[in-house]
C-alpha positions as CSV (number, residue, x, y, z in Angstrom):
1,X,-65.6,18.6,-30.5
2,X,-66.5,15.1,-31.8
3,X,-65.1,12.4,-33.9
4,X,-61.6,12.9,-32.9
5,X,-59.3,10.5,-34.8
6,X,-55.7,10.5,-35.3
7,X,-54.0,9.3,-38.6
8,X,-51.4,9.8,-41.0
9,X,-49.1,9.1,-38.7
10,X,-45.2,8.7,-38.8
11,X,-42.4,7.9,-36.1
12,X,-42.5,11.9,-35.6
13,X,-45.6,13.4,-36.7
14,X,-49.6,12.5,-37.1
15,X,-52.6,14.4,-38.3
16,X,-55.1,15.0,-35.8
17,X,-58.6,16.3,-37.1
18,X,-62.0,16.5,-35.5
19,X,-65.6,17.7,-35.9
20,X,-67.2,21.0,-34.4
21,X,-69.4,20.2,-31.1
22,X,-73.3,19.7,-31.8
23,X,-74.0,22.4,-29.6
24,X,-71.2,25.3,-29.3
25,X,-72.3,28.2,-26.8
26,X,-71.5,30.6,-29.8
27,X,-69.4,30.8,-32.3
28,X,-65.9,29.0,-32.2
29,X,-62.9,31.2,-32.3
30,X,-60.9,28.7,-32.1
31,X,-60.0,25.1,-30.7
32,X,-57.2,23.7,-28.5
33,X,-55.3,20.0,-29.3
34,X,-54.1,18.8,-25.8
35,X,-51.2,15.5,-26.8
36,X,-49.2,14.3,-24.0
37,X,-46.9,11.7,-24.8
38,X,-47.2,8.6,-21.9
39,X,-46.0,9.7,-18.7
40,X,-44.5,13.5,-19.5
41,X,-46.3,16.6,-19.8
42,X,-49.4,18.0,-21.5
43,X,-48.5,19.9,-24.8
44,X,-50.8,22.5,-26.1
45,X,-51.9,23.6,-29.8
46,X,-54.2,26.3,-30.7
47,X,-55.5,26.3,-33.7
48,X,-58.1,28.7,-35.4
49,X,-61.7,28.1,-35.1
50,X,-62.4,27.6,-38.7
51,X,-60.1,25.0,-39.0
52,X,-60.4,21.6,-37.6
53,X,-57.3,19.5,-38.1
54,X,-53.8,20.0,-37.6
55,X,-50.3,18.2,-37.6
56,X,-48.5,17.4,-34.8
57,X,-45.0,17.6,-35.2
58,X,-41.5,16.6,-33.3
59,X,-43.3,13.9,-31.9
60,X,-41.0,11.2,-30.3
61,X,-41.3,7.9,-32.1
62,X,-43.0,4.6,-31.0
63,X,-44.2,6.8,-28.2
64,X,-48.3,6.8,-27.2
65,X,-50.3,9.7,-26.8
66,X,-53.3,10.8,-25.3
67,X,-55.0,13.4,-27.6
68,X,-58.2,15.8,-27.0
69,X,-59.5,19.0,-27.9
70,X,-61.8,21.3,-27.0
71,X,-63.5,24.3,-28.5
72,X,-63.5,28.2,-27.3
73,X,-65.9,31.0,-28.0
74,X,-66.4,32.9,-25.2
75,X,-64.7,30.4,-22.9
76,X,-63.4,27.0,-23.2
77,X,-65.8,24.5,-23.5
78,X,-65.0,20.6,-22.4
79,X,-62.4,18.4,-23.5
80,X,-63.4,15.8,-26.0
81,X,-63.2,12.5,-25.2
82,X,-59.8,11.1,-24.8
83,X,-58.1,9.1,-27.9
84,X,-54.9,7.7,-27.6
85,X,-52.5,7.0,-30.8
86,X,-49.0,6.0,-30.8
87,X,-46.3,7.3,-33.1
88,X,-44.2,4.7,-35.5
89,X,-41.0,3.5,-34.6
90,X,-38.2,4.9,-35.8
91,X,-36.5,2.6,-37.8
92,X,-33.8,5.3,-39.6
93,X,-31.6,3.4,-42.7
94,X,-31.6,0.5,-40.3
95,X,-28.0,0.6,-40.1
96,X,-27.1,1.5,-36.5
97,X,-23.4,2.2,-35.5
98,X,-23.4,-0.9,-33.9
99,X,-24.6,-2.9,-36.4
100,X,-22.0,-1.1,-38.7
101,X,-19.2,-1.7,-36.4
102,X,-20.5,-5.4,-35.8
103,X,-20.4,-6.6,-39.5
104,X,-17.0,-4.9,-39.9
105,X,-15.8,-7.0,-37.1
106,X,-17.3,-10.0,-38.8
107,X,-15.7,-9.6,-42.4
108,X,-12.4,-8.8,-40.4
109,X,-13.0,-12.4,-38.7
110,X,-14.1,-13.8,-41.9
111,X,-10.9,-12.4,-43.6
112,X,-8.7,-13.7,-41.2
113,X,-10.3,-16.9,-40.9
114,X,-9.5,-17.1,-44.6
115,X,-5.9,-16.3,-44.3
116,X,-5.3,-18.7,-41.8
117,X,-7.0,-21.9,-43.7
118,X,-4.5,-20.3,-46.5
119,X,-1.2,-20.8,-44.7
120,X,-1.9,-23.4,-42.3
């Protein structure tokens, strides 16, 4: 396969999609997306030869991966050239339980602080 790009992508997903090989031994049956996130294991996703994108899914976020397919008719062909894409971070309602537990802290400073200019 050629023209591998990765886009679409989210702090746990991305769209991977790709073009058939110039010269296939045959006819595809199907293709294989290898996506191993930095320094873990090689994940695996088959996919059927008339179809030449998929979605990668429970990625972890701000995370980069290394991404390539390759192509099977009789046998597996090569591996594409290598692309690497790295997943968003995660930034959730941005309200972490310590930040929570922070600001409560502060308005409880804040409130006291008030009381005290109040009676002394």
């Amino acid at each position: 396969p050629v023209a591998v790009i990765a886009d679409n992508i989210t702090a746990t997903s991305m769209t991977v999609s790709w073009q058939p090989p110039h010269n296939a031994n045959g006819i595809i049956s199907s293709y294989q997306v290898s996506y191993t996130p930095h320094g873990e294991s090689e994940c695996i996703q088959d996919i059927a030869g008339v179809i030449t994108s998929t979605e990668l899914t429970s990625l972890k976020p701000h995370t980069e991966y290394t991404i390539r397919v390759r192509a099977k008719t009789e046998e597996f062909g090569e591996y594409s050239i290598s692309i690497t894409a790295t997943t968003h971070m995660d930034v959730g309602d941005g309200w972490t339980t310590r930040t929570k537990v922070e600001l409560i802290l502060f308005v409880l400073a804040c409130i006291c602080a008030f009381i005290f200019r109040i009676y002394f």
